[in-house]
PASEBA-216601 format. One record per residue: residue number from 1; residue in one letter; z, x negated, y of N, C-alpha, C, O in turn. Coordinates in Angstrom, 1 decimal. Atoms other than C-alpha are relative to their C-alpha. Layout:
<recs>
[rec NUM 'A' [Z X Y] [Z X Y] [Z X Y] [Z X Y]]
...
</recs>
This chain:
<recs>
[rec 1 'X' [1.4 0.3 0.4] [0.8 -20.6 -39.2] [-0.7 1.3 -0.2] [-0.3 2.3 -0.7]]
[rec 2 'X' [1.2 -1.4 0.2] [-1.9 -18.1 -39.2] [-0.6 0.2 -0.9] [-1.3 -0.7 -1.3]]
[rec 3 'X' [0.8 0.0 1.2] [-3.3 -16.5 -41.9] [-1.4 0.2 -0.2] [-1.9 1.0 0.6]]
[rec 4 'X' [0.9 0.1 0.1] [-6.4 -17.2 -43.2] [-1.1 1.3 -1.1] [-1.1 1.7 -2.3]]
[rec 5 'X' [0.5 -1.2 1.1] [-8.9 -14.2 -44.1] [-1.6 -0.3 -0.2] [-2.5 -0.7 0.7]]
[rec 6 'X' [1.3 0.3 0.8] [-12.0 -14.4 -46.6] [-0.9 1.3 0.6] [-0.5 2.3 1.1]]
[rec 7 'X' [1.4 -1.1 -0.6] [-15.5 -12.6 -45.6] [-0.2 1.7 0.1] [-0.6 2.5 1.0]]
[rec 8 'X' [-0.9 -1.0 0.3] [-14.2 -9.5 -47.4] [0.9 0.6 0.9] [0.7 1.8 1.2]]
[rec 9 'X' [-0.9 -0.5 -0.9] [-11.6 -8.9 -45.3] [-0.1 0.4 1.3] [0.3 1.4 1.9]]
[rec 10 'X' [0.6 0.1 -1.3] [-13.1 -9.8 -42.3] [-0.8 1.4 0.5] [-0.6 2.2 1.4]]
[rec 11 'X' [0.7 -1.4 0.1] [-15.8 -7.0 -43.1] [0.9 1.5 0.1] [0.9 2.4 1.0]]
[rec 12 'X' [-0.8 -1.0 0.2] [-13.5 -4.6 -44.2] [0.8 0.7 1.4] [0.9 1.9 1.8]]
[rec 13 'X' [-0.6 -0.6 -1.6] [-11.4 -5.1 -40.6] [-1.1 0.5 1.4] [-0.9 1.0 2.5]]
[rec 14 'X' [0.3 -0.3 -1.6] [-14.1 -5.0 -38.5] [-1.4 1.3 -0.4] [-2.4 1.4 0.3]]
[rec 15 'X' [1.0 -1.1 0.9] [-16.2 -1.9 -40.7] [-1.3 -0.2 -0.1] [-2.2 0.5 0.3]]
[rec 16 'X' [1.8 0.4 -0.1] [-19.5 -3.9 -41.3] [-0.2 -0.7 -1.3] [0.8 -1.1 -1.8]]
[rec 17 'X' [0.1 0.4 0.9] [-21.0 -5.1 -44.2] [0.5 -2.0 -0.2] [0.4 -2.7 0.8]]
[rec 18 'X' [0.0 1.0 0.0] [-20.1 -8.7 -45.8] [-1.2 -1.1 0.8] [-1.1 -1.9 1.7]]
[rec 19 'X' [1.4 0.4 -1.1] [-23.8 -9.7 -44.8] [-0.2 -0.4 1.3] [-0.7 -1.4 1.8]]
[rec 20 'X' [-0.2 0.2 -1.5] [-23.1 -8.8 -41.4] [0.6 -1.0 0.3] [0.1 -1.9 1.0]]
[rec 21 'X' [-0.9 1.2 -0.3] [-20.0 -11.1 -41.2] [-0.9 -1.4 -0.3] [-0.7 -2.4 0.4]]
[rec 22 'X' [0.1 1.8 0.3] [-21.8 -14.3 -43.1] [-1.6 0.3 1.2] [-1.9 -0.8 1.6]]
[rec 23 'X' [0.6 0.0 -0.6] [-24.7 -13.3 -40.9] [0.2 -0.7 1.5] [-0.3 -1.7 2.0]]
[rec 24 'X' [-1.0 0.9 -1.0] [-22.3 -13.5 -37.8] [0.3 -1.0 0.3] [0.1 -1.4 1.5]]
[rec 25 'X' [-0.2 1.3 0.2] [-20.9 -16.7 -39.0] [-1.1 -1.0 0.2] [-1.0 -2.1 0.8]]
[rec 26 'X' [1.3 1.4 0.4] [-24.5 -18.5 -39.6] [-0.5 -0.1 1.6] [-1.0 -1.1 2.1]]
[rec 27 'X' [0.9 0.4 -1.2] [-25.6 -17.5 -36.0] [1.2 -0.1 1.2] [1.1 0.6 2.2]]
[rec 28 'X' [-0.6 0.1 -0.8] [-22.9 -18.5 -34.2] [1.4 1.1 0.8] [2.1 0.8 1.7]]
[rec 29 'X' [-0.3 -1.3 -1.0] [-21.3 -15.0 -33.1] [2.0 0.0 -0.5] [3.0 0.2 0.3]]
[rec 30 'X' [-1.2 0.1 0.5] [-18.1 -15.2 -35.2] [0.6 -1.3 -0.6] [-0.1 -1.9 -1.3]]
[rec 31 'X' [-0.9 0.9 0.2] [-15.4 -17.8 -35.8] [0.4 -0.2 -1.4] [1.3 0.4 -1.9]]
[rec 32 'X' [0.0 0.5 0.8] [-15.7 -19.3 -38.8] [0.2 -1.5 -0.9] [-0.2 -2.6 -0.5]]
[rec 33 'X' [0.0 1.8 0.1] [-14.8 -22.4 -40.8] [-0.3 0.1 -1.9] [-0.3 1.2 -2.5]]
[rec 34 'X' [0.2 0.3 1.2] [-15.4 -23.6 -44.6] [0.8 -1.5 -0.4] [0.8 -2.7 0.0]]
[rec 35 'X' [-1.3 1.3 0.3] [-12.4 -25.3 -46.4] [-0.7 -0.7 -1.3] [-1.8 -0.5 -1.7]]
[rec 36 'X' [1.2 1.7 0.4] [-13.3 -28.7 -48.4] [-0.3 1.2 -1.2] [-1.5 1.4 -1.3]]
[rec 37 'X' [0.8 -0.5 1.0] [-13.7 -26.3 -51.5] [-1.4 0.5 0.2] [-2.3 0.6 -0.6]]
[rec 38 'X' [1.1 -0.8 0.1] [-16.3 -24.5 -50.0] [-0.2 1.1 0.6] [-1.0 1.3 1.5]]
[rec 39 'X' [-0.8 -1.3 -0.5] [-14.8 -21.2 -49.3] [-0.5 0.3 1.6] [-0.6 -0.8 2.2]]
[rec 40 'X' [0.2 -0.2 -1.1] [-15.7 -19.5 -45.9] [1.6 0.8 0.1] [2.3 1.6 -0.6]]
[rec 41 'X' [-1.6 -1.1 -0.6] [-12.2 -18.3 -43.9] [0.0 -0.1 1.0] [-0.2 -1.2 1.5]]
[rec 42 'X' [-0.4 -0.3 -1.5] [-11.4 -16.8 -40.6] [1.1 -0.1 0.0] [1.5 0.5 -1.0]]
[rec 43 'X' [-1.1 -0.1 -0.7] [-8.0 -17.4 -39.0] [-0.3 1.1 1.0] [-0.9 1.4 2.0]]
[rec 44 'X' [-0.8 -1.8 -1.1] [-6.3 -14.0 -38.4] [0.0 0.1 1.6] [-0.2 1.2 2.2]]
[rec 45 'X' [-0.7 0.2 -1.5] [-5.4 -15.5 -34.7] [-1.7 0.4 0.9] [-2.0 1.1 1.8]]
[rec 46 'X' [1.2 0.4 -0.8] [-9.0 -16.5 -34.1] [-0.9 1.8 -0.4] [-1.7 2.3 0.5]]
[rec 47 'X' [0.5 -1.5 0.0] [-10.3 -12.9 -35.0] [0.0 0.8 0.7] [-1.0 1.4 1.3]]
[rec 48 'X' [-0.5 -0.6 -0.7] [-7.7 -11.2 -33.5] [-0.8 -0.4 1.5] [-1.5 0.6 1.8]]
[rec 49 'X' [0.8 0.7 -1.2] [-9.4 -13.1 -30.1] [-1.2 0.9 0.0] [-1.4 1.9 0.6]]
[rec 50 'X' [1.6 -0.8 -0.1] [-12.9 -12.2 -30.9] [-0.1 1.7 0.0] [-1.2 2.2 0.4]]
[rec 51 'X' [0.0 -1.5 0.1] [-12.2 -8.3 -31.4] [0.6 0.2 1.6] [0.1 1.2 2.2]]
[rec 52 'X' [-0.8 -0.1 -1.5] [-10.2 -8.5 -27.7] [-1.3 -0.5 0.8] [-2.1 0.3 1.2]]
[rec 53 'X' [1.0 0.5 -0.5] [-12.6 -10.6 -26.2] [-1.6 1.5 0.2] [-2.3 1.7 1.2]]
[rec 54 'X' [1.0 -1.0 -0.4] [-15.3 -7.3 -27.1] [0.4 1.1 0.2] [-0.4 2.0 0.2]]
[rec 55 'X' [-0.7 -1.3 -0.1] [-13.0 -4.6 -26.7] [-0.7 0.5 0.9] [-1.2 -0.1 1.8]]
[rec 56 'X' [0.7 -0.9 -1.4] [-14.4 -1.7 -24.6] [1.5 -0.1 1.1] [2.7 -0.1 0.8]]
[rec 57 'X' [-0.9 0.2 -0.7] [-12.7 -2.1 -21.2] [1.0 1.2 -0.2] [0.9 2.1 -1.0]]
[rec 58 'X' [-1.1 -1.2 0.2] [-9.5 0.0 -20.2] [-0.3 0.9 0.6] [-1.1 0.9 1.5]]
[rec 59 'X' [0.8 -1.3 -0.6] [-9.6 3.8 -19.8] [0.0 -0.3 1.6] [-0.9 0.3 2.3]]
[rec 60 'X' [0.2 -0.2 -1.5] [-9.1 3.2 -16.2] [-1.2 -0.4 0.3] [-2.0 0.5 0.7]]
[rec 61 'X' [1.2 0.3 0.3] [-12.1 0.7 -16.2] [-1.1 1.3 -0.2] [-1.7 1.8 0.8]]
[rec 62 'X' [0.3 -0.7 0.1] [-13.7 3.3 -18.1] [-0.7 1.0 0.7] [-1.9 1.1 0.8]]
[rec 63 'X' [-0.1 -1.0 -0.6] [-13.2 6.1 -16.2] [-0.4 -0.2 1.2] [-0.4 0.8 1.9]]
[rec 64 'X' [0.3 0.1 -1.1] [-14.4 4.5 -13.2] [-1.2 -0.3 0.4] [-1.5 -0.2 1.5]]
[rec 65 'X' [1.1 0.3 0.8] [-17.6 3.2 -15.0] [-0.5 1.5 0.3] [-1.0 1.7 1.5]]
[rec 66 'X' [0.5 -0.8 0.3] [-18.4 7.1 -16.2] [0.3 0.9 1.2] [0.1 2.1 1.0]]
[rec 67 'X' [-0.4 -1.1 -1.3] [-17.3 8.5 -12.6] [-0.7 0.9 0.7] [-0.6 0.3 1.8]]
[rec 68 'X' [0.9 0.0 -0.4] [-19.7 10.5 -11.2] [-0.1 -0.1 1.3] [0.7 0.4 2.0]]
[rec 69 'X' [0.1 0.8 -1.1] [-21.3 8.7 -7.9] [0.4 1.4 1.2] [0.4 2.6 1.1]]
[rec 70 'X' [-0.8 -1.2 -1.2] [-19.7 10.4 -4.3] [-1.8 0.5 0.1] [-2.7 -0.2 -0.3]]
[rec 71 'X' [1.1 -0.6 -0.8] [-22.7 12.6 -2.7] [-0.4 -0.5 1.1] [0.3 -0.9 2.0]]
[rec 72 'X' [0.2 0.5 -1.7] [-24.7 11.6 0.3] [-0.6 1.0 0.5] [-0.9 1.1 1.7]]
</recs>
């Protein structure tokens, strides 16, 4: 079972303010759900996703991105 992390945490892992995260959440950008208490929580799994999903590509990517163009 995956663990479930509060707004706090969420912020904390991804270095942005809480705001940012329930901001996130309200406009669709991040994976969120609210248990019958009330409570907002992200599943760890489902995070983990969304941070992969924006990862900057790999250095090879990269490196082939910032290459500079052959000469004509």
């Amino acid at each position: 079972m995956t663990r479930l992390l509060a707004v706090r945490e969420v912020a904390e892992a991804l270095a942005v303010s809480r705001s940012t995260v329930l901001r996130w959440t309200r406009e669709g950008v991040l994976p969120g759900f609210r248990l019958p208490s009330g409570a907002l929580r992200y599943r760890e799994d489902d995070l983990a996703a969304w941070i992969e999903r924006r990862a900057t590509p790999s250095e090879e990517i990269a490196n082939r991105l910032h290459a500079t163009p052959p000469e004509r």
